[in-house]
N, CA, C and O atoms as a Tripos MOL2 file, in Angstrom:
@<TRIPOS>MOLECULE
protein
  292   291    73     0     0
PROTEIN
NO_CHARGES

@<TRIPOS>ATOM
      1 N           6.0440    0.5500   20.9140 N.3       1 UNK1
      2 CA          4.6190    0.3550   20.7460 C.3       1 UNK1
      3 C           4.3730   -1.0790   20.2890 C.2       1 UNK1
      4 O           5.0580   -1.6490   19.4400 O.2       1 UNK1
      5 N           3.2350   -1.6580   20.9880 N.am      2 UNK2
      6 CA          2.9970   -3.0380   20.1670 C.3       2 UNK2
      7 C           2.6580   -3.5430   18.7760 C.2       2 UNK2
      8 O           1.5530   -3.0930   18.4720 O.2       2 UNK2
      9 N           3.1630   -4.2960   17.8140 N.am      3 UNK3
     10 CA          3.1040   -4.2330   17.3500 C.3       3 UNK3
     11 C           1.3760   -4.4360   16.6060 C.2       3 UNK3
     12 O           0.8230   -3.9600   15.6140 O.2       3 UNK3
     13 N           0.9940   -5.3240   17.6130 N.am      4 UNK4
     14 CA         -1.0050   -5.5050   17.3160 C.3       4 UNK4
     15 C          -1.6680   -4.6680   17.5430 C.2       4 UNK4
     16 O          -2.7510   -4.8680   18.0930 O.2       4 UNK4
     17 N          -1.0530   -2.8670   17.0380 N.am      5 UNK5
     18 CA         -1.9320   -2.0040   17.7480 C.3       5 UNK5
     19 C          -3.3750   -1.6740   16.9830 C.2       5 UNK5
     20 O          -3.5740   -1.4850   15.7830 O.2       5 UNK5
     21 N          -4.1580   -1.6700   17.9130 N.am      6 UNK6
     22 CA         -5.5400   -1.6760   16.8760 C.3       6 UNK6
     23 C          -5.9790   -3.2610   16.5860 C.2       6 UNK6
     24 O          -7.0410   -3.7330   16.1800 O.2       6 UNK6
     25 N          -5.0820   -3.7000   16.8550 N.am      7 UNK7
     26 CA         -5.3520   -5.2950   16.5270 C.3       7 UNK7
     27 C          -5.0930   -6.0380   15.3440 C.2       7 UNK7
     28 O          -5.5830   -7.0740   14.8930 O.2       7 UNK7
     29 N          -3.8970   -4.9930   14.8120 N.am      8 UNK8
     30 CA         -3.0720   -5.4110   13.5210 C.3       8 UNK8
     31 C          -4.1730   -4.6490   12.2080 C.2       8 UNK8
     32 O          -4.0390   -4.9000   11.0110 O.2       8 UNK8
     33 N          -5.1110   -3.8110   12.7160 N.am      9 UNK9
     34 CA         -6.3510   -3.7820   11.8260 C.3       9 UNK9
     35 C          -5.3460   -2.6370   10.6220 C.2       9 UNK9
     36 O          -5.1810   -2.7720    9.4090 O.2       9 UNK9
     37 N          -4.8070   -1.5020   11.6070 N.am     10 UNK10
     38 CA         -3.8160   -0.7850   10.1320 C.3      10 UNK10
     39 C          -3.1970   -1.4650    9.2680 C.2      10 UNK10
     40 O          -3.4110   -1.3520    8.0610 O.2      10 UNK10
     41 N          -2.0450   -2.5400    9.9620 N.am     11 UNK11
     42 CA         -1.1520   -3.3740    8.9290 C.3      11 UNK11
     43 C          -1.8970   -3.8580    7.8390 C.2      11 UNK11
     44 O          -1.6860   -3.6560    6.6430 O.2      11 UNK11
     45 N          -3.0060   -4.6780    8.4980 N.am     12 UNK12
     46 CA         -4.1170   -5.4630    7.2070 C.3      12 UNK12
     47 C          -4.3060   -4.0630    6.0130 C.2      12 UNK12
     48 O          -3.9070   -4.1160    4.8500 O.2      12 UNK12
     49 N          -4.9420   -2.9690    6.5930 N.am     13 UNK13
     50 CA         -5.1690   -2.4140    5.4560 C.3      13 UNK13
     51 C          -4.5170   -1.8480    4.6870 C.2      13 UNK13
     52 O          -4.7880   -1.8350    3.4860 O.2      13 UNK13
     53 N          -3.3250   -1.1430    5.3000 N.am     14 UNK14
     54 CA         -2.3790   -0.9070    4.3180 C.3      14 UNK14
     55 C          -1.5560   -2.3400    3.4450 C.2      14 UNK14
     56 O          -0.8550   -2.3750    2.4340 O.2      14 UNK14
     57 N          -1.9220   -3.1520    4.1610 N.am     15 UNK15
     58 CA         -1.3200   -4.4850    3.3490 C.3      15 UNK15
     59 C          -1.8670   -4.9630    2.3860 C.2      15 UNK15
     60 O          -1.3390   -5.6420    1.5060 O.2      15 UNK15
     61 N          -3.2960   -4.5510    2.5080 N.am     16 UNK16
     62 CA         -4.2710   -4.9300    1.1290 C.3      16 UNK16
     63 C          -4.0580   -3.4660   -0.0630 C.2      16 UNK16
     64 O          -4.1090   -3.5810   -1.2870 O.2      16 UNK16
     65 N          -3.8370   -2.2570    0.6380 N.am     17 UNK17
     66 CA         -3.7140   -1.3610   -0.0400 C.3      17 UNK17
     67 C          -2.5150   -1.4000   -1.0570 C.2      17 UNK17
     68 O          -2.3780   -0.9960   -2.2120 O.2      17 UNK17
     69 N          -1.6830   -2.0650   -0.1380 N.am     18 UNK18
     70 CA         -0.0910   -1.7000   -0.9920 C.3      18 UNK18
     71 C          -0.3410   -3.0170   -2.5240 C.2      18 UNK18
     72 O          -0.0820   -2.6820   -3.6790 O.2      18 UNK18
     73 N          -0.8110   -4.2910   -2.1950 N.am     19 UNK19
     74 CA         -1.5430   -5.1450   -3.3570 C.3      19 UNK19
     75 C          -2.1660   -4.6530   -4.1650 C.2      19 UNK19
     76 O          -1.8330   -4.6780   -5.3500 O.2      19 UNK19
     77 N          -3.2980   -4.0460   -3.6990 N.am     20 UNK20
     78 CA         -4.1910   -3.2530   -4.7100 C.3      20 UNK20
     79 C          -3.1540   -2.5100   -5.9090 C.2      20 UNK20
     80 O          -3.1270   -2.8310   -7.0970 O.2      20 UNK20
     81 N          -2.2790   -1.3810   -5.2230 N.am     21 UNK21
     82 CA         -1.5220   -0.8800   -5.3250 C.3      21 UNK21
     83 C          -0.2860   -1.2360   -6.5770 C.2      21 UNK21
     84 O          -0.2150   -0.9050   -7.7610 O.2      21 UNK21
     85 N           0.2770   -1.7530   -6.0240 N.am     22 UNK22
     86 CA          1.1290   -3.0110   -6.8530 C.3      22 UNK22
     87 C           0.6090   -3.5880   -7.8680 C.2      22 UNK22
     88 O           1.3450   -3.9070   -8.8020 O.2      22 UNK22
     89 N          -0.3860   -3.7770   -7.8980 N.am     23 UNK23
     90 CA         -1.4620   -4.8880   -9.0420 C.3      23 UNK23
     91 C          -2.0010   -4.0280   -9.9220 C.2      23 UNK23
     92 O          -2.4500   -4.3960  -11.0070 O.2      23 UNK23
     93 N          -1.9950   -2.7810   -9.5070 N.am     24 UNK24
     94 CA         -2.3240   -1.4460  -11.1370 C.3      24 UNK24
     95 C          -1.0260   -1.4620  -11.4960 C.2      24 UNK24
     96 O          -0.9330   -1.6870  -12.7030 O.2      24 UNK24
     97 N           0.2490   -1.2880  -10.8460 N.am     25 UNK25
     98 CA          1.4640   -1.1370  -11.7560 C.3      25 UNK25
     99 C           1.4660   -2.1110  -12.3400 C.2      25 UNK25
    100 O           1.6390   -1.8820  -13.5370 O.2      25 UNK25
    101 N           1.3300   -3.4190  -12.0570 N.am     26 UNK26
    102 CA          1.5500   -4.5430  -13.1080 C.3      26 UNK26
    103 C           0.9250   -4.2920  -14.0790 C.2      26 UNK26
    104 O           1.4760   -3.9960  -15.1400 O.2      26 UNK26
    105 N          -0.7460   -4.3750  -13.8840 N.am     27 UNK27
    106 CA         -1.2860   -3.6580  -15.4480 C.3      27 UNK27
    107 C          -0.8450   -2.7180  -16.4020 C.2      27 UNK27
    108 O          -0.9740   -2.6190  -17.6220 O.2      27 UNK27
    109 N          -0.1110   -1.8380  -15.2390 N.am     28 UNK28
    110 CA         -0.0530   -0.9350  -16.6790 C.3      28 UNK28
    111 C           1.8190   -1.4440  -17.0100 C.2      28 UNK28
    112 O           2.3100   -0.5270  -17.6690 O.2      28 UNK28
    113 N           2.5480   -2.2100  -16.8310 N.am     29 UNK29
    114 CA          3.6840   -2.5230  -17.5660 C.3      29 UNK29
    115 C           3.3760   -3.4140  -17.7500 C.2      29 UNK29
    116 O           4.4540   -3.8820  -18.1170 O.2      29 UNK29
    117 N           2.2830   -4.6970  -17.8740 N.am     30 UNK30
    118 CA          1.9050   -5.4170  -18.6520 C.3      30 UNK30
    119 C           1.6090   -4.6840  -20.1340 C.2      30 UNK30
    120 O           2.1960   -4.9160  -21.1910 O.2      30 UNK30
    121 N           0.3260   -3.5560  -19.8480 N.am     31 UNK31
    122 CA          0.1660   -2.7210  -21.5930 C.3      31 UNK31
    123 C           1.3540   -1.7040  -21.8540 C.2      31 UNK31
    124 O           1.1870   -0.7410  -22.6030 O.2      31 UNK31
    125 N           2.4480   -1.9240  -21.2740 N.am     32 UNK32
    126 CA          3.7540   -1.1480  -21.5540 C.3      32 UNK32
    127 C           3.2520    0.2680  -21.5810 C.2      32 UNK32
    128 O           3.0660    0.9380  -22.5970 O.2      32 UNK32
    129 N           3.0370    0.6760  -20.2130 N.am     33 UNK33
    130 CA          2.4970    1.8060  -20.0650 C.3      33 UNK33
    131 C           3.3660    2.4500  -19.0310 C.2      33 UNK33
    132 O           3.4830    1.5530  -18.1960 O.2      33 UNK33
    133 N           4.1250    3.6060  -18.5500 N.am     34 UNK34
    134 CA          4.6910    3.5880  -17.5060 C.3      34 UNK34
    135 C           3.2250    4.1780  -16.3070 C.2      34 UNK34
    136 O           2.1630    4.7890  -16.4290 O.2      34 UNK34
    137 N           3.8800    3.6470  -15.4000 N.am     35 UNK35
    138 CA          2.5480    4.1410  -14.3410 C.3      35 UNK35
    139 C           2.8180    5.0590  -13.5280 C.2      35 UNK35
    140 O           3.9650    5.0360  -13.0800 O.2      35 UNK35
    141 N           1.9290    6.1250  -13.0730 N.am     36 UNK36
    142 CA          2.6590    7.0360  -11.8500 C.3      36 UNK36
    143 C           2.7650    6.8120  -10.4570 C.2      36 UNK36
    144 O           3.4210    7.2820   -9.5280 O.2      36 UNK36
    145 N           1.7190    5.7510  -10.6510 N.am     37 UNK37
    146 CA          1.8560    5.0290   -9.5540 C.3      37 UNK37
    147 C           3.0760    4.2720   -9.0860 C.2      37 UNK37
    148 O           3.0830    4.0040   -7.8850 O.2      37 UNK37
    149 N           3.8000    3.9930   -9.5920 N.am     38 UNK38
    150 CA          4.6090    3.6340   -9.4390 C.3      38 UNK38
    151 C           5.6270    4.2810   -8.1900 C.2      38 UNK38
    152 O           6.2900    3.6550   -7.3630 O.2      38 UNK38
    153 N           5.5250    5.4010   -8.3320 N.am     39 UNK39
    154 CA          6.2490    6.4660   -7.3870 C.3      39 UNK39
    155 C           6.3480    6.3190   -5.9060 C.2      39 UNK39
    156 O           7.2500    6.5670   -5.1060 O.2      39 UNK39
    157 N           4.7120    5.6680   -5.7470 N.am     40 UNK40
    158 CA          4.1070    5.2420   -4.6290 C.3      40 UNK40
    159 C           4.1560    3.8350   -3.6850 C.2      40 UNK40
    160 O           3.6450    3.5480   -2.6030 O.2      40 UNK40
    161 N           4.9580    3.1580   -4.5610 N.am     41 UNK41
    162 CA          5.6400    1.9600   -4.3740 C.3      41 UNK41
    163 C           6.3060    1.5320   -2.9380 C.2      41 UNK41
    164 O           5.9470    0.6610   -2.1460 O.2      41 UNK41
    165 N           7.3670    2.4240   -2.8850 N.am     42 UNK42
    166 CA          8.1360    2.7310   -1.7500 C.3      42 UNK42
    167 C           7.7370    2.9580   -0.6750 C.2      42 UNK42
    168 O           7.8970    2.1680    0.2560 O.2      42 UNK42
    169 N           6.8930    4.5280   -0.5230 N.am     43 UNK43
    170 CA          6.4240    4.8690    0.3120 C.3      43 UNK43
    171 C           5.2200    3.7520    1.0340 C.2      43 UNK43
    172 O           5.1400    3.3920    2.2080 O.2      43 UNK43
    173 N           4.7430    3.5460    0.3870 N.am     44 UNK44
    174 CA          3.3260    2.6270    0.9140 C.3      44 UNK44
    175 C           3.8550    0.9910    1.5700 C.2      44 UNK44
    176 O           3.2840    0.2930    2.4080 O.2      44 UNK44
    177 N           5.1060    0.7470    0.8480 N.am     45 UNK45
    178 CA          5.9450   -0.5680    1.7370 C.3      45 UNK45
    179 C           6.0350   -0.2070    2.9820 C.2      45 UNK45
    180 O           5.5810   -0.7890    3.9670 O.2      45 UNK45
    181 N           6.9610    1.3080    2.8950 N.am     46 UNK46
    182 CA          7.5800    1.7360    4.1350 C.3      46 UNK46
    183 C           6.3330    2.1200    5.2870 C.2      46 UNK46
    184 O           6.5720    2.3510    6.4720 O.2      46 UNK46
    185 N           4.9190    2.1340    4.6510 N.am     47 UNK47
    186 CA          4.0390    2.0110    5.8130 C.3      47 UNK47
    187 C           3.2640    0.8810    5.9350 C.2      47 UNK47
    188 O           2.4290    0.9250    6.8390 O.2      47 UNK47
    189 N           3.3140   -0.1380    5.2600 N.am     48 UNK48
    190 CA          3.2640   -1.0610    5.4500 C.3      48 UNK48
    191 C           3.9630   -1.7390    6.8620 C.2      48 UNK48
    192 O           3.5530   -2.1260    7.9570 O.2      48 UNK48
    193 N           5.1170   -1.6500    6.2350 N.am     49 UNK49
    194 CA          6.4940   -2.2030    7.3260 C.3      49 UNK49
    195 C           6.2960   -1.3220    8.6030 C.2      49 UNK49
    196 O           6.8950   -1.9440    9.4800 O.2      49 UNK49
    197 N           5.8080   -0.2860    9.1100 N.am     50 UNK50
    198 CA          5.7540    0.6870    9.9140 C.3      50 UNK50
    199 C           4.2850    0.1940   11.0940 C.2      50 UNK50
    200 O           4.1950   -0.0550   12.2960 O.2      50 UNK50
    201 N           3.5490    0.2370   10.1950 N.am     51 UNK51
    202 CA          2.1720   -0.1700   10.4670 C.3      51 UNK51
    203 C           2.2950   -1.5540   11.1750 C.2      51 UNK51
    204 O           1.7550   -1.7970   12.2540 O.2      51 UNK51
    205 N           2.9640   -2.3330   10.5560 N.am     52 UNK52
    206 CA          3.0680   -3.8400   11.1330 C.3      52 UNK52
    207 C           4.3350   -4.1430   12.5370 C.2      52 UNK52
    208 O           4.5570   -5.2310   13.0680 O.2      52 UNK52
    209 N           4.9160   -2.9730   12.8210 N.am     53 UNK53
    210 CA          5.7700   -2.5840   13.7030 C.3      53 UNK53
    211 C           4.7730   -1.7700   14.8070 C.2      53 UNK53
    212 O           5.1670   -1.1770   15.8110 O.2      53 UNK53
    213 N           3.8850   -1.8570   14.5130 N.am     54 UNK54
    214 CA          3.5240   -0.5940   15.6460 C.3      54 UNK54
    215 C           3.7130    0.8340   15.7520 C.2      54 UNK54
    216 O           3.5180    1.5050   16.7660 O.2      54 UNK54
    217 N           4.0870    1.2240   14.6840 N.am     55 UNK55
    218 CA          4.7540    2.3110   14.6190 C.3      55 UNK55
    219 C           4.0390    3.6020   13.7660 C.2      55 UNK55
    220 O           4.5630    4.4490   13.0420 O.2      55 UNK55
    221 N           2.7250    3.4070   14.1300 N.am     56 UNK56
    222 CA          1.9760    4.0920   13.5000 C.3      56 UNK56
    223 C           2.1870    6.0320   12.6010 C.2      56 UNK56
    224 O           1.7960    6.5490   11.5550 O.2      56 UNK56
    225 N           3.0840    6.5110   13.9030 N.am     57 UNK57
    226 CA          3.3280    7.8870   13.3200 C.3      57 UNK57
    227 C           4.4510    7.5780   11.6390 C.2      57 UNK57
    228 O           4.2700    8.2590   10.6300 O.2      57 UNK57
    229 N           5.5060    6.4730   11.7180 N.am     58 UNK58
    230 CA          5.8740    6.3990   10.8400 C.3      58 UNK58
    231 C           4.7490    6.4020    9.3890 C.2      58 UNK58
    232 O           4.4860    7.2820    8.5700 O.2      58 UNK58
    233 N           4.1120    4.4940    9.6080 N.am     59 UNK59
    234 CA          3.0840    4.5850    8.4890 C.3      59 UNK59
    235 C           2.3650    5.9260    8.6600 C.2      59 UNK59
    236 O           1.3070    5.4320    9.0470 O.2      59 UNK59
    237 N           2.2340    6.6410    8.6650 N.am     60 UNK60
    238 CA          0.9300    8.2840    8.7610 C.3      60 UNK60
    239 C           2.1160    9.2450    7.9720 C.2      60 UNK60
    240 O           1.8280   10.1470    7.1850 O.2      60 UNK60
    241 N           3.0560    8.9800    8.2300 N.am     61 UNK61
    242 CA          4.3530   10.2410    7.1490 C.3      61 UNK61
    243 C           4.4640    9.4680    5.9620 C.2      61 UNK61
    244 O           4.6830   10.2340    5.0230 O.2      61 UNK61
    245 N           4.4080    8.2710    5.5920 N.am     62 UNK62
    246 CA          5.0640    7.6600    4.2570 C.3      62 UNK62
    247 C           3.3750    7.8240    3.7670 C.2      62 UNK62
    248 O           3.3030    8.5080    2.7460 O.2      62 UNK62
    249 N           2.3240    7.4540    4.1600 N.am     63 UNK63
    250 CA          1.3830    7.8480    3.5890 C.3      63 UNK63
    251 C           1.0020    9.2420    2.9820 C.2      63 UNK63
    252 O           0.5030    9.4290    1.8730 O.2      63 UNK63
    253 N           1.3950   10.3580    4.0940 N.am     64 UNK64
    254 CA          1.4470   11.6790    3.6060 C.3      64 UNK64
    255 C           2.1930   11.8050    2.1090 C.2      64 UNK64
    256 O           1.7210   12.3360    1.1040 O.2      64 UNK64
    257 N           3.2090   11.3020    2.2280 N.am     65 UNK65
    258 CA          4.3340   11.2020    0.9510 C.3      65 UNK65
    259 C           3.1370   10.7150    0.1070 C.2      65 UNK65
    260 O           2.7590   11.3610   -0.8710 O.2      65 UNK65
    261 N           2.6110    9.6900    0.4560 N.am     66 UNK66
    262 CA          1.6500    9.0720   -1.1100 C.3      66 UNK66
    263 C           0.7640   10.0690   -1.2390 C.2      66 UNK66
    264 O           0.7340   10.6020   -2.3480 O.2      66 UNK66
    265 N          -0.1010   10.5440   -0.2590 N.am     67 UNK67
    266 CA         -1.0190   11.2920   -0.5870 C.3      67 UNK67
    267 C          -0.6170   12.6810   -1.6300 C.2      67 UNK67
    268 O          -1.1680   13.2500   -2.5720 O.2      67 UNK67
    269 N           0.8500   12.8620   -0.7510 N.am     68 UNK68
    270 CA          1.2160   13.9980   -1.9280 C.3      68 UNK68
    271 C           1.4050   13.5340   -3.1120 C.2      68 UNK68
    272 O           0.2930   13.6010   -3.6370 O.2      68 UNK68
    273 N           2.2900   13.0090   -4.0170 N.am     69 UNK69
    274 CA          2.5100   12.1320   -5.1780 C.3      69 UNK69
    275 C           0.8800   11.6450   -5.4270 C.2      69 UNK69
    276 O           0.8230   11.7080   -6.6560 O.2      69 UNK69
    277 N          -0.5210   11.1810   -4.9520 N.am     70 UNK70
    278 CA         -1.5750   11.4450   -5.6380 C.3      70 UNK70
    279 C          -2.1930   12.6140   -6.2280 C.2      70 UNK70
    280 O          -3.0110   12.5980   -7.1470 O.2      70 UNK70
    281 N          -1.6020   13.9320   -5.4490 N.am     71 UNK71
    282 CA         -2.4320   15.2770   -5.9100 C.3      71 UNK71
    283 C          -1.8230   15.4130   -6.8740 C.2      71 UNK71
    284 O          -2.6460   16.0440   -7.5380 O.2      71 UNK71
    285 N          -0.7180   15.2710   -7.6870 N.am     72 UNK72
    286 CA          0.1010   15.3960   -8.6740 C.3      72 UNK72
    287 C           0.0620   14.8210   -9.5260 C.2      72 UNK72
    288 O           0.7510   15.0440  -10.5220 O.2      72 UNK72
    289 N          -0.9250   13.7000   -9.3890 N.am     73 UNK73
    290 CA         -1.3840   12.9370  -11.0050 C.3      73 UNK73
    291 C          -2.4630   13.6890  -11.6160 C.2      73 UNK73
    292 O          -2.9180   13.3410  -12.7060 O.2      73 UNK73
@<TRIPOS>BOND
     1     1     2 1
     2     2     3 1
     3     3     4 2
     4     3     5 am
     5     5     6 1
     6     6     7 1
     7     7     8 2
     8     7     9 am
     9     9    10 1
    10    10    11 1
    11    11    12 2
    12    11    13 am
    13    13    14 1
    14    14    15 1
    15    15    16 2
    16    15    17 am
    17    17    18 1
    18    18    19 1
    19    19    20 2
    20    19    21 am
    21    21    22 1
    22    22    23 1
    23    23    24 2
    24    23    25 am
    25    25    26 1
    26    26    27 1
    27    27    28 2
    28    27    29 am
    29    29    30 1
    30    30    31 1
    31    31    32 2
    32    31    33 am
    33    33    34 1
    34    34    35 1
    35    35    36 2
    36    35    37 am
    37    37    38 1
    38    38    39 1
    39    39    40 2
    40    39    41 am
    41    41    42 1
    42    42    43 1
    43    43    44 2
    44    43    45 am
    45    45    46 1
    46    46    47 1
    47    47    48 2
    48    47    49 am
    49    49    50 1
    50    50    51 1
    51    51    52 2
    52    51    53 am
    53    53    54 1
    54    54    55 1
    55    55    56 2
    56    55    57 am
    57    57    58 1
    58    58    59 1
    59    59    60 2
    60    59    61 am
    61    61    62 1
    62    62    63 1
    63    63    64 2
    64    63    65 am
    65    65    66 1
    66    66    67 1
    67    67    68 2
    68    67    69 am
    69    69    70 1
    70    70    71 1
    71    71    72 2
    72    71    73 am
    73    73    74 1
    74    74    75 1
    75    75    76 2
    76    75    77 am
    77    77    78 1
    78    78    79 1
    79    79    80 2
    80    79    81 am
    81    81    82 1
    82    82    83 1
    83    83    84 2
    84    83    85 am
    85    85    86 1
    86    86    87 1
    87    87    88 2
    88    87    89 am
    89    89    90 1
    90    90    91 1
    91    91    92 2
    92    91    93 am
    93    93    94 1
    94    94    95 1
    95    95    96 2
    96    95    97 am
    97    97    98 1
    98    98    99 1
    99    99   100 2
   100    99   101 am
   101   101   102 1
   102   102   103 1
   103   103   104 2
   104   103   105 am
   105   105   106 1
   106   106   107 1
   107   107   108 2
   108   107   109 am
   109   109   110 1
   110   110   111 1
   111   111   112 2
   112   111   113 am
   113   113   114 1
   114   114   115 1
   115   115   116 2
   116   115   117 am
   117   117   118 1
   118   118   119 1
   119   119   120 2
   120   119   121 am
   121   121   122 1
   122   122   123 1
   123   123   124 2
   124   123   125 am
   125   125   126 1
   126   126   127 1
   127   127   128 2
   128   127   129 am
   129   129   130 1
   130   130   131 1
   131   131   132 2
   132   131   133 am
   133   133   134 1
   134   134   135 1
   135   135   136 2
   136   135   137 am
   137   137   138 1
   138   138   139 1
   139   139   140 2
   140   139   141 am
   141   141   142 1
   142   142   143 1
   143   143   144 2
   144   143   145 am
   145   145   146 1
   146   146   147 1
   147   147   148 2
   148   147   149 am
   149   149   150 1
   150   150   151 1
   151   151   152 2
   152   151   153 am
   153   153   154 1
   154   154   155 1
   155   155   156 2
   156   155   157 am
   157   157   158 1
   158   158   159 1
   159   159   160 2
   160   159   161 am
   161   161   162 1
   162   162   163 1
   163   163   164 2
   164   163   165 am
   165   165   166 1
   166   166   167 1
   167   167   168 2
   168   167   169 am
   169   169   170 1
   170   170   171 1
   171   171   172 2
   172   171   173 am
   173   173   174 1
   174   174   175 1
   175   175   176 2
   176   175   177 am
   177   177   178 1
   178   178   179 1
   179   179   180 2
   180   179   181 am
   181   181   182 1
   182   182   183 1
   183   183   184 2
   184   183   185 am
   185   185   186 1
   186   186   187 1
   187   187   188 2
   188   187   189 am
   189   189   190 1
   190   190   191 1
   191   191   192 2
   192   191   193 am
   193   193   194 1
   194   194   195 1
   195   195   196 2
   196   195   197 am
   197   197   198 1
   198   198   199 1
   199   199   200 2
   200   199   201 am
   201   201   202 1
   202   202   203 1
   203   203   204 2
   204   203   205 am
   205   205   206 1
   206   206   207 1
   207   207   208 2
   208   207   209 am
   209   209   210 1
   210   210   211 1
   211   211   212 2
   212   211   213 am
   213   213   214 1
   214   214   215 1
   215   215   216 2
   216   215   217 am
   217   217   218 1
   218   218   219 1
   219   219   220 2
   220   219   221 am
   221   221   222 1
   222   222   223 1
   223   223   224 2
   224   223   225 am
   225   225   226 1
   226   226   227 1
   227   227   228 2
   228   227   229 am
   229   229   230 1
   230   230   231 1
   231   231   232 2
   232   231   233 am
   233   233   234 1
   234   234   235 1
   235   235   236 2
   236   235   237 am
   237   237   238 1
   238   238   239 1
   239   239   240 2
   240   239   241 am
   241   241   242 1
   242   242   243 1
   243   243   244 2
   244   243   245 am
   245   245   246 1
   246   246   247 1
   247   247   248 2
   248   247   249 am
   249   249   250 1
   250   250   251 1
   251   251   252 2
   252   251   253 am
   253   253   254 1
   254   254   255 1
   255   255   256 2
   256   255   257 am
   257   257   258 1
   258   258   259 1
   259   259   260 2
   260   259   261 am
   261   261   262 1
   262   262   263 1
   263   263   264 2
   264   263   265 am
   265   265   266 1
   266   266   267 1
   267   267   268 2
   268   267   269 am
   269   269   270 1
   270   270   271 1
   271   271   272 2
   272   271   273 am
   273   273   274 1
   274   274   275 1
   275   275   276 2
   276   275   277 am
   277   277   278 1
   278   278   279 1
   279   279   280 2
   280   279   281 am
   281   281   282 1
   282   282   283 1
   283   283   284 2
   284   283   285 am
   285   285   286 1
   286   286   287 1
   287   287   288 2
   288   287   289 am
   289   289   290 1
   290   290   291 1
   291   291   292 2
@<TRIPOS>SUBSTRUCTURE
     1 UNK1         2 RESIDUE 1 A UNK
     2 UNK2         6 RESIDUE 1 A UNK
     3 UNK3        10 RESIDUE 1 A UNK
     4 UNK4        14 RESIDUE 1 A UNK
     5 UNK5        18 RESIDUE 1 A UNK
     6 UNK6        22 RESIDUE 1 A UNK
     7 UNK7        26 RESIDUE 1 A UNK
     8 UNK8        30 RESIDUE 1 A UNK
     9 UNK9        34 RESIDUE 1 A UNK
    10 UNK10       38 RESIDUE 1 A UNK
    11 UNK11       42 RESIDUE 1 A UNK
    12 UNK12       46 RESIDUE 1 A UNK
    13 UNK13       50 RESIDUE 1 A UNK
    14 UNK14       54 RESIDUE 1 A UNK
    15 UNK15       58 RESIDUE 1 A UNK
    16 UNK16       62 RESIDUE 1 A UNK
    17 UNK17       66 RESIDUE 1 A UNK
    18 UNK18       70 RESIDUE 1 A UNK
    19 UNK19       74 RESIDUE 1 A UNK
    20 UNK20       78 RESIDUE 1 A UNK
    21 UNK21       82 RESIDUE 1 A UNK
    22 UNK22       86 RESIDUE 1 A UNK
    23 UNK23       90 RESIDUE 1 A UNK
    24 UNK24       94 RESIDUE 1 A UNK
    25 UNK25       98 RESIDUE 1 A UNK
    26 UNK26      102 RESIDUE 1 A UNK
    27 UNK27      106 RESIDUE 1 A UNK
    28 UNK28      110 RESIDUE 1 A UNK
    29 UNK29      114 RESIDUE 1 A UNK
    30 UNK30      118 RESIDUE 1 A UNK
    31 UNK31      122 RESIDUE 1 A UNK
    32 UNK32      126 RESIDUE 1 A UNK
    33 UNK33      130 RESIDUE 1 A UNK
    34 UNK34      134 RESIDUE 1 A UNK
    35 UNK35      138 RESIDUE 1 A UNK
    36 UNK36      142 RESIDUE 1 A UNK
    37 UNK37      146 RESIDUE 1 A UNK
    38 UNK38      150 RESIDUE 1 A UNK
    39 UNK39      154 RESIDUE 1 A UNK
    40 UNK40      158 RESIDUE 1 A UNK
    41 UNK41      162 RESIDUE 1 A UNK
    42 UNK42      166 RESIDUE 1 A UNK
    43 UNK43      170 RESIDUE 1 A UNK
    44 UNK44      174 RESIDUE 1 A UNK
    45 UNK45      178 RESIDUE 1 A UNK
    46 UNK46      182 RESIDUE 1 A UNK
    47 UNK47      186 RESIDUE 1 A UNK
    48 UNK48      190 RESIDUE 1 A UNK
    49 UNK49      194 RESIDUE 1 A UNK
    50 UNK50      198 RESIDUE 1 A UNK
    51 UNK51      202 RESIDUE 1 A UNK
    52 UNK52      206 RESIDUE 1 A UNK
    53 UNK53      210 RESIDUE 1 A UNK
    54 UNK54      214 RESIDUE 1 A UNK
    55 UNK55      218 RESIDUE 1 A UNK
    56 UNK56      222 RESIDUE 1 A UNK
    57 UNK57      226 RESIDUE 1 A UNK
    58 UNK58      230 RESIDUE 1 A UNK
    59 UNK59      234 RESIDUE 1 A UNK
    60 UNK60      238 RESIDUE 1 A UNK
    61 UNK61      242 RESIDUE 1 A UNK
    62 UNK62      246 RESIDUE 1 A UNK
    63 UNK63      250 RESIDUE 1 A UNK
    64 UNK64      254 RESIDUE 1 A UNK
    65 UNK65      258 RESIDUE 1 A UNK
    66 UNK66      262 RESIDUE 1 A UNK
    67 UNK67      266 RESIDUE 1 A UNK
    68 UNK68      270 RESIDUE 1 A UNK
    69 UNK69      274 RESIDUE 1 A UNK
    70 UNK70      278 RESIDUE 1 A UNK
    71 UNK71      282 RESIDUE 1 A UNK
    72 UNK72      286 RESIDUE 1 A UNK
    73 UNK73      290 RESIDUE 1 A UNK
C-alpha cells in the first residue's frame, strides 16, 4: 500500500497524537507521578510507524490496544 494513503493525513494525526501523548507523560514524571499513560507509549509509535507505511490495518490494531488500556484508567 502507498505509503501517502489518504495523503499522509493518518500519519499526521497519529503523529500529533503520539506528541500530545508523550508530552502528558513528561508532565506527569516531571511532578514524579507515574502515568498510565504511559502504557500507551508503544502501541501508538507502532501506529504511528504503521500509518506512515501505509499500512493502515496495522495502525487500526495498535490503536485498538490503546483504546483498550484507555477503558482501564
Amino acid at each position: 500500500m502507498d505509503p501517502k494513503t489518504y495523503g499522509g493525513v493518518w500519519a499526521d494525526v497519529l503523529d500529533q497524537a503520539d506528541r500530545v501523548l508523550l508530552a502528558r507523560v513528561e508532565e506527569s514524571a516531571a511532578a514524579g507521578e507515574d502515568s498510565p499513560l504511559q502504557n500507551m507509549l508503544a502501541m501508538m509509535g507502532l501506529a504511528c510507524r504503521s500509518a506512515a507505511k501505509g499500512e493502515l490495518g496495522f495502525a487500526a490494531t495498535s490503536l485498538g490496544h490503546c483504546e483498550t488500556i484507555a477503558l482501564n484508567l
